[in-house]
C-alpha positions, 0 to 999 in steps of 0.5 A: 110376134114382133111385140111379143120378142121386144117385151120378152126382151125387156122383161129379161133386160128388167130382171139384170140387177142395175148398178146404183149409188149415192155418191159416184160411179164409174161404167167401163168396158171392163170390171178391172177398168171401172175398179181401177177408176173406182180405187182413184175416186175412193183416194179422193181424185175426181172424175178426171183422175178415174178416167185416166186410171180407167183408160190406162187400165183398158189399154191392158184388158181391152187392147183391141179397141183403145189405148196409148196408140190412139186417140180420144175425145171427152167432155168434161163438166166442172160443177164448181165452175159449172163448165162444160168443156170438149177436149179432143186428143184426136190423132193427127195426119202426118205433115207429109201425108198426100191427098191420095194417100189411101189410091192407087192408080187412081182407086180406093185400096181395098179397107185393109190393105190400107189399115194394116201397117203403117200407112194409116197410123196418126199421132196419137193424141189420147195421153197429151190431152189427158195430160192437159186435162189432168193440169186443169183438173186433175186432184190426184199426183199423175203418178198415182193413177197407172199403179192399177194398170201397172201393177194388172200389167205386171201380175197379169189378167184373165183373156176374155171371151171377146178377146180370145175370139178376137185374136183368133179371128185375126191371127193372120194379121197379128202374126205378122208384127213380131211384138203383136205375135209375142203378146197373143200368139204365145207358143205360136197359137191364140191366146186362150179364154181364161189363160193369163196375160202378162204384158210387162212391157206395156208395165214398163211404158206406163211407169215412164209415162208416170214418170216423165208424163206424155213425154214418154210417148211423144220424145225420146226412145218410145217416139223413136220407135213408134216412128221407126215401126211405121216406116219400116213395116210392109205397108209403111206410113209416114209419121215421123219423131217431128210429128209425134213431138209436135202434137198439140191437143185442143179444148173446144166448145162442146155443141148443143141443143134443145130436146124438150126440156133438157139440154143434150151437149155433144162433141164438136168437130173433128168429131161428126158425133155431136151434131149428127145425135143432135140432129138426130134428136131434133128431128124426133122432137116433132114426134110423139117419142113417149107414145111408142115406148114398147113397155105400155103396150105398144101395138107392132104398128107403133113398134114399127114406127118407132123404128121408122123414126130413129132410122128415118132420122139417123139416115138424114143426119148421116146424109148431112154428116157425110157431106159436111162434117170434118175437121174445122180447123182445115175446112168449113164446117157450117155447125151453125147451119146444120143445128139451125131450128129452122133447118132441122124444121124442114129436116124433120118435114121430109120424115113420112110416117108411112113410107121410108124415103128413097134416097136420103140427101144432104141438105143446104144448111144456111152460113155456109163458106168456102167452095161447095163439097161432094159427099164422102163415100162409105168406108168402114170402122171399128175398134173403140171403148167408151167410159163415164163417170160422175165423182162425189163432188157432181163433175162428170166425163164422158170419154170415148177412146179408139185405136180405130179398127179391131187392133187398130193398125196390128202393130205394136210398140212396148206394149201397145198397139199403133192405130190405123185412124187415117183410113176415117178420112175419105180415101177419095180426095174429090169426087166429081170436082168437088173436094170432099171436105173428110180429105187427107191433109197434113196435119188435119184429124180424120173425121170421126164418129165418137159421141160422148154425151152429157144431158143437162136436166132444167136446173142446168146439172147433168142428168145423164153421161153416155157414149158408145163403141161401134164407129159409124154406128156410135150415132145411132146407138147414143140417139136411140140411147137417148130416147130410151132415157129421156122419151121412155123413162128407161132405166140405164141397163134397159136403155142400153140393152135394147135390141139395136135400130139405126142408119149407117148411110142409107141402110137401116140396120136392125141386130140380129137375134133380137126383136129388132130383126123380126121387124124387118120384112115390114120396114122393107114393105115401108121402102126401107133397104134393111140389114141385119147384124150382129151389133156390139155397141159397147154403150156405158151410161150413168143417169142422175136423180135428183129429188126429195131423197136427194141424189142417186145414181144408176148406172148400165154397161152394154151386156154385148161387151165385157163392162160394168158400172161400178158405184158407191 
């Protein structure tokens, strides 16, 4: 039965009509976004310029999960230099926030009375770096790319299903903000399915921010505001007009490492994304991953340990992630150590193919410095959209983007909704003595899990560009992703359709209503504790081939979202 759900799954994932093309692509969490990145490579921009008009489009039809407010992290590859650079746009702590920022009387709040409001809004991040990004590589004048956007914004979009149900969902929490409350409660009730959104005061700050650049945000009146909203809300933050100028974004070195004969490069800390996929990915390298693909007639037992294995892997990543990964220009992070080979050797050896391990702990990675650190305990996350996109001259982005929860803090400035990203530091500042290395500090970036991903084939050109929504669980998503392309041969839209398996902390999670679920009683029988949820992913992926006919590209966006890939 439990094979017979998968294959019935993959026989109708098979007869969706991928996207293909010959010369560049975008995949979005939205048809409007991928069109509007779409319209600037079709000017001649490059992949920098779509993903900007992309990005800015998204704040405008998906405005619970990314946008202005917020942050984002991308990898960028040149092909002319053949470079590959991390740029992180992450939000930042305020300078005057505590430790404890996140207790009271000594114990975490409860997730959202600390989301809601202003106590947890960082600096947004997400424009400057896409600023600097563009300086570096931009093609198109910066103006250009928000006329899509602007214009959208001006004349109005249709509310989709997703987020007609979203609203409704947290009516009682918007309904608080008076801008929030004008925006999608119209007439005092939910904005509907299908009814138009107009937002022009979200077209207004577009058209300063074309004008004056990230200034507009970070200077000036719209900072003025950002900082007063904060301050002034019923659960008031921090953040002030200082912090929001002051904010600088960072180009780092992405992380890498070997799976078979490619080359997966992932994001670097502040994200715990890229090591924790490649570790992830490490540990499956000593197993047979080709030999459970679930379309070459796959027994149930081999269906089974193919799950075994992603979770086994994902829950001793999580393991390691949880106790040393946060922002490294704050604390020690041993990357080194943790995507040693030899490591993740002995990582990989704790993995028993028959029984799930009781409890998955950190390890002891070699090069570590400074004071040990205790484990940070589970906390939730949400809202986030993810695009990829190869322009006609082979550079290619992979850019996640988060307010963090669904509509982020629920307060909204000219158009735009604030995030709520400092609840992803551990509200815990220390646990048994120990600091916990995710802790609240001044001007340090909450840790997060976003995992934009590019693969490198053996000719050392991109293979594949991928990244998720879905906070903690972005790691596994891109991990199984991974598998479904590299192990499987899959084509996008099947890899990004597949039914869900992966580990948040301890837990193996399986998506409800598919295959995946059926598996359930006998993972529990192998040790496993396992859940069953309803997964929204959010996964967008551009694959490259390259052969005698030349290149061709295909494309997948996430059915459980609204997006498409787009290509020409």
């Amino acid at each position: 039965m439990v094979r017979l759900l998968l294959l019935l799954l993959l026989l109708a994932v098979s007869a969706q009509t991928p996207a293909r093309a010959q010369r560049q692509m975008v995949a979005a969490a939205h048809p409007l976004a991928a069109e509007a990145g779409m319209a600037m490579l079709r000017a001649g921009g490059g992949a920098i310029d779509a993903a900007i008009a992309a990005g800015a489009m998204l704040g405008l039809v998906e405005p619970q999960s990314s946008g202005l407010g917020g942050g984002a992290l991308m990898l960028h590859w040149d092909a002319a230099e053949r470079r590959l650079a991390a740029w992180d746009g992450r939000e930042v702590a305020p300078a005057a926030a505590p430790p404890g920022l996140f207790l009271r009387d000594g114990q975490p709040l409860p997730f959202l009375d600390a989301a809601v409001g202003g106590r947890a809004v960082g600096v947004p991040g997400a424009m400057r770096m896409l600023e600097a990004a563009h300086r570096a590589h931009g093609k198109l004048p910066w103006a250009q790319l928000f006329q899509p956007a602007i214009t959208a914004a001006e004349e109005g979009v249709s509310v989709t299903p997703r987020l007609a149900a979203l609203v409704a969902r947290e009516e009682s929490r918007l309904r608080r903000d008076p801008q929030a409350r004008a925006l999608f409660l119209p007439d005092g009730r939910p904005i509907a399915e299908g009814s138009l959104l107009r937002n022009p005061a979200y077209a207004a700050t577009l058209r300063a921010i074309a004008e004056q650049g990230a200034d507009a945000l970070h200077r000036g009146a719209i900072a003025g505001e950002i900082a007063a909203a904060v301050r002034a809300s019923g659960n008031p933050g921090l953040l002030t007009t200082d912090d929001l100028a002051g904010y600088a974004p960072r180009r780092r070195e992405a992380v890498c490492g070997p799976y078979r004969e490619h080359m997966i490069c992932g994001m670097p800390p502040p994200s715990s994304g890229g090591v924790a996929v490649l570790q992830i990915m490490a540990m499956l390298a000593h197993q047979d991953m080709t030999a459970l693909d679930p379309r070459n007639g796959a027994t149930e037992a081999q269906l089974l340990d193919a799950a075994h294995l992603l979770g086994e892997a994902g829950r001793l990543a999580v393991a390691d992630r949880n106790r040393y990964l946060a922002d490294s220009d704050h604390v020690p992070v041993p990357v080194r150590g943790l995507l040693d080979p030899g490591y993740l050797m002995l990582r990989a050896q704790l993995i028993d193919r028959d029984r799930a391990l009781a409890t998955p702990r950190a390890g002891n990675p070699p090069w570590q410095e400074g004071p040990p650190v205790a484990s940070q305990p589970v906390q939730p996350d949400g809202g986030t959209s993810h695009l990829s996109i190869i322009d006609a001259a082979g550079n290619a982005v992979a850019l996640t983007t988060t307010i963090e929860d669904v509509f982020g803090a629920r307060l909204m400035v000219r158009g735009f909704l604030l995030n709520n990203e400092l609840t992803d530091f551990s509200f815990l500042p220390e646990l048994g003595g120990r600091p916990v290395a995710n802790r609240v500090a001044p001007g340090k970036r909450p840790r997060s899990s976003m995992s934009p991903t590019i693969v490198f084939g053996p000719d050392g050109l991109p293979l594949a560009v991928l990244g998720s929504a879905g906070g903690s669980r972005i790691i596994g998503h891109v991990a199984q992703t991974l598998v479904a392309l590299l192990d499987w041969g899959m084509e996008p839209q099947v890899a990004v359709s597949l039914p869900r398996i992966g580990a948040l902390n301890a837990t193996l999670e399986l998506e409800a209503g598919t295959g995946a679920a059926a598996l359930a009683p006998a993972l529990e029988a192998r040790g496993f504790p396992v859940e069953a949820r309803t997964m929204t992913s959010g996964l967008h992926v551009i694959r490259v081939l390259r052969d005698a006919e030349g290149v061709r590209l295909q494309g997948g966006a996430d059915p459980r979202r609204d997006g498409v890939a787009l290509g020409e």
